[in-house]
N, C-alpha and C positions, 0 to 999 in steps of 0.2 A: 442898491439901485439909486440914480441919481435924482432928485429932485425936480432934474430938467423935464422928467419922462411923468409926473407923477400924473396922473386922471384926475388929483384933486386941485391941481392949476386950470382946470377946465379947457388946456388948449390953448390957453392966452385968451380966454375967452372973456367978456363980465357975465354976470349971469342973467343981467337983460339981452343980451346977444345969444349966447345957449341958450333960451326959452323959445326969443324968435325962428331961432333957426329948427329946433324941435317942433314948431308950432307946424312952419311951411312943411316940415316931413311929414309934418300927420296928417296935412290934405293930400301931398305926393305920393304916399306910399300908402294911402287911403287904411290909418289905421281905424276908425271906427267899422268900415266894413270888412276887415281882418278880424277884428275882436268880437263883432257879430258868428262870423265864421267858428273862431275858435271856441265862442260859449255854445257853440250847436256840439263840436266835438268835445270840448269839458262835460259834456252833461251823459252823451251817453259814455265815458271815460270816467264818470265821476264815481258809479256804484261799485264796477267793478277795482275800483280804486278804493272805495270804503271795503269793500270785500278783502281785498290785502292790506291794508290798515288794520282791520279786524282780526287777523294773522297776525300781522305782528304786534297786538297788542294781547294776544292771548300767548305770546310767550314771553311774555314778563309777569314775573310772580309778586305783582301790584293788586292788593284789594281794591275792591271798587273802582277800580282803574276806568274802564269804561264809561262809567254812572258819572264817574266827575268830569272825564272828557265831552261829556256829551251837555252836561250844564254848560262848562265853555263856550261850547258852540254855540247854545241857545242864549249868551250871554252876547254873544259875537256876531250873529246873522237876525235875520229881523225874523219874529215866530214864525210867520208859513211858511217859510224855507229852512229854516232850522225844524220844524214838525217834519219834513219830508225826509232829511237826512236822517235823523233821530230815527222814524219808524222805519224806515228799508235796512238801516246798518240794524234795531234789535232782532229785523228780521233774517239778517245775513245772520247774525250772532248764534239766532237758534237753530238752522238751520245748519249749522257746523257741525259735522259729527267724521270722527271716525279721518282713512284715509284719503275719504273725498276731499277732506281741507287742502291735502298738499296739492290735488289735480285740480282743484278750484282754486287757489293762489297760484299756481301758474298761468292757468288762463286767464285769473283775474290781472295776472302783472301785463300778458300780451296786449289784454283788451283794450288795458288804462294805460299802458304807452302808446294808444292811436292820437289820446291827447296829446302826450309830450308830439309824437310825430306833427299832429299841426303845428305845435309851439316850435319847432326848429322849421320849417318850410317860412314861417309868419318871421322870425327871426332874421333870416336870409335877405328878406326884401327890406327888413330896417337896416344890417348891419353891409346891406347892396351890392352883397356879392351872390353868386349864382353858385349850386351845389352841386360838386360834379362826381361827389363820393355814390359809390354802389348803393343799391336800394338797400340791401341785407346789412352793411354798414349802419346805417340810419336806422332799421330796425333794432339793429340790436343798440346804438349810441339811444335810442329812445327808451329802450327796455331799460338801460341801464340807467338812466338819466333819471326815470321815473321810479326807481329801484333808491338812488343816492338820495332823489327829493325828498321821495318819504322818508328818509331813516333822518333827515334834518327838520323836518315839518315833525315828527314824532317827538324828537329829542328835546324839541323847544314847547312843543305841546306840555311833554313830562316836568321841565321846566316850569311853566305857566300855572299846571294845577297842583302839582306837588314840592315845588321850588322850598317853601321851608320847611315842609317834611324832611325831604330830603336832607335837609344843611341840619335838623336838628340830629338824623340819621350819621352823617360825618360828621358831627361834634360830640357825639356821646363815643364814636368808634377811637377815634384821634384824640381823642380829648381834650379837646380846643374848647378856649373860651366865650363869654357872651362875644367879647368882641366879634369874634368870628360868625357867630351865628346874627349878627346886626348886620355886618355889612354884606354876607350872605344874601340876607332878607330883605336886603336894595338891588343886589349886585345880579339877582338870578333874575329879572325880568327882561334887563338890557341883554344878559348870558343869553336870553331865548331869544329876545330880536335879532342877535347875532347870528346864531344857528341858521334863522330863515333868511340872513342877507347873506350870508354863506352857500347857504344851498338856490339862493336865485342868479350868484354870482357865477358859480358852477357849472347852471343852465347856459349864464349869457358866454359863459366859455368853450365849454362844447357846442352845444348847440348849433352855433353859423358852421359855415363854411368859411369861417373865416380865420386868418394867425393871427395869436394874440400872446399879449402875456398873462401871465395868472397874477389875480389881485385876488386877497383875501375877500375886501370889499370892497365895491366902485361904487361911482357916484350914480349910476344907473340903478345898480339894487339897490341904494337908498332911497330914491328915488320912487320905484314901484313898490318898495312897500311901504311909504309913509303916503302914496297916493293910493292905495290899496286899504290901510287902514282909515285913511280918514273917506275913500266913500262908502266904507261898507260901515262906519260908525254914521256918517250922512242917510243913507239909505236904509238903517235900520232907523234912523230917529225920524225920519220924511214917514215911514211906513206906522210906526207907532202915533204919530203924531196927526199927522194930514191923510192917510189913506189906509185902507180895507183892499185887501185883493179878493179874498174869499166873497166879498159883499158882491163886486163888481163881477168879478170872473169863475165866480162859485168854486166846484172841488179842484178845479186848475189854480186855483192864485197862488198857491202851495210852487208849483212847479214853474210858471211866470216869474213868479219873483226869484227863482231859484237862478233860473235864465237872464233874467236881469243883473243878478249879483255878480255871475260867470262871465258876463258882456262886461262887467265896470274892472274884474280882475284882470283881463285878456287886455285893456286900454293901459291898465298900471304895467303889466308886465312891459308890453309894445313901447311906451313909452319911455320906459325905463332904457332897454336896448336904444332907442332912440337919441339918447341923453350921452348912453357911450358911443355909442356908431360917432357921434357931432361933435362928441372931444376931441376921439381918435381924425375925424378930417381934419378940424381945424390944427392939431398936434402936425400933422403932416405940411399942413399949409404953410407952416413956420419953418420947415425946414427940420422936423422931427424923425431923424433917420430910422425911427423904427415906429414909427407911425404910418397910415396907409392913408391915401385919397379912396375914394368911392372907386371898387373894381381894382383897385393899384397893387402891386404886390412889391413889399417892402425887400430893399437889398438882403440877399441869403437868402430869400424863398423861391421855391420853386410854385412857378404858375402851374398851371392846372393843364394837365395832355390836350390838345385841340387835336378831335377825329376828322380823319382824312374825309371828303364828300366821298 
């Protein structure tokens, strides 16, 4: 692929120009009341989503696999909302028995693609095309969507807390040297940042209704997840440091701040979509023949059936 085409030219853009223009979309396409919307369906998306995570992490023959994922978390999200996720998933955990598991992870995977389902509708209006695919399409692009994320969110999770276990695991099998088990032991934290700009990229490509090409990574998942980790690094230190929810909001603070964090991810992701939607116009605006204006369908595509009145 050419150079001309790449998403890391911005479009001919500078990056004070992308920023502007991302700015005026987030008043236009009104992303903070999008991402409102979306942490209402993250949340109740969110358990049954821990519920199939919970699944798939009980078939991997990982000791204490759970125990350390779950420090993570509490390493990761500020304590009342890490206490909330922590007690509902030990509760899902024990609560597992038998052949219920497989009839509860399917409706747990339907339940928790209601989220992905908002995440493609919110998509639509950043990347400004209109979605003219069947409902059952979207249902199952959602089911599936939310099926890939997790096994990438898992894979970098497994990364995260087992990373040189693992490398010490392929070094005693291969019989490879320190060397390999050093630069392993640098190499597997960026390996997991990969994983989740892979799997957001993924999102930003299915997702719309929009043609596109496949990028492993674009400047969009970059994007939402280094604006995703630093407010939830923000928002865990603002909560430790300057404020009490439980003080203020008694046995709710737990679930407010849960809904808070949900509302600052929905902004990362949005934004992120936003960051490529702005390349991809400006790309077009140059005269980029396989780039699209807002609504435009690039040469070789077929637009979308318009129904007779």
């Amino acid at each position: 692929m050419s150079d001309k085409v790449s998403p890391w030219h911005l479009g001919g853009l500078t990056l004070w120009q992308l920023s502007k223009r991302v700015w005026q979309e987030y008043g236009e396409d009104e992303i903070g009341d999008r991402a409102a919307s979306l942490s209402y369906y993250f949340l109740f998306a969110l358990f049954p989503s821990l519920l199939f995570l919970a699944a798939l992490l009980g078939m991997l023959p990982i000791p204490g696999l759970m125990e350390r994922l779950m420090g993570y978390v509490r390493e990761t999200l500020p304590g009342d909302a890490s206490s909330v996720i922590e007690k509902t998933l030990a509760e899902i955990v024990r609560g597992s028995r038998g052949s219920l598991v497989s009839i509860g992870v399917l409706i747990a995977l339907w339940s928790g693609s209601n989220g992905m389902g908002s995440v493609i509708v919110a998509l639509n209006v950043a990347y400004d095309v209109k979605d003219a695919r069947p409902w059952v399409l979207r249902r199952l692009l959602a089911i599936g969507l939310t099926f890939g994320f997790s096994l990438f969110i898992l894979g970098a999770l497994i990364l995260m807390v087992f990373g040189p276990k693992l490398g010490g695991v392929v070094t005693g099998a291969l019989g490879l040297g320190a060397l390999f088990t050093a630069v392993w032991n640098v190499a597997n934290v960026p390996l997991a940042m990969l994983f989740v700009l892979v799997g957001i990229a993924l999102v930003y490509y299915l997702a719309p209704a929009a043609q596109q090409q496949w990028r492993w990574v674009t400047p969009g998942s970059v994007v939402a997840l280094g604006l995703w980790l630093a407010m939830s690094f923000g928002l865990r230190l603002y909560v430790k440091q300057f404020a009490n929810y439980n003080a203020t909001y008694g046995s709710i603070g737990g679930v407010i701040l849960l809904m808070l964090w949900l509302y600052l991810t929905g902004i990362a992701l949005l934004l992120g979509a936003e960051v490529n939607s702005e390349i991809e116009h400006a790309a077009a605006r140059r005269g980029e023949p396989t780039a699209k204006l807002s609504g435009e369908v690039a040469p070789g595509e077929r637009a979308p059936k318009e129904h007779a009145a």
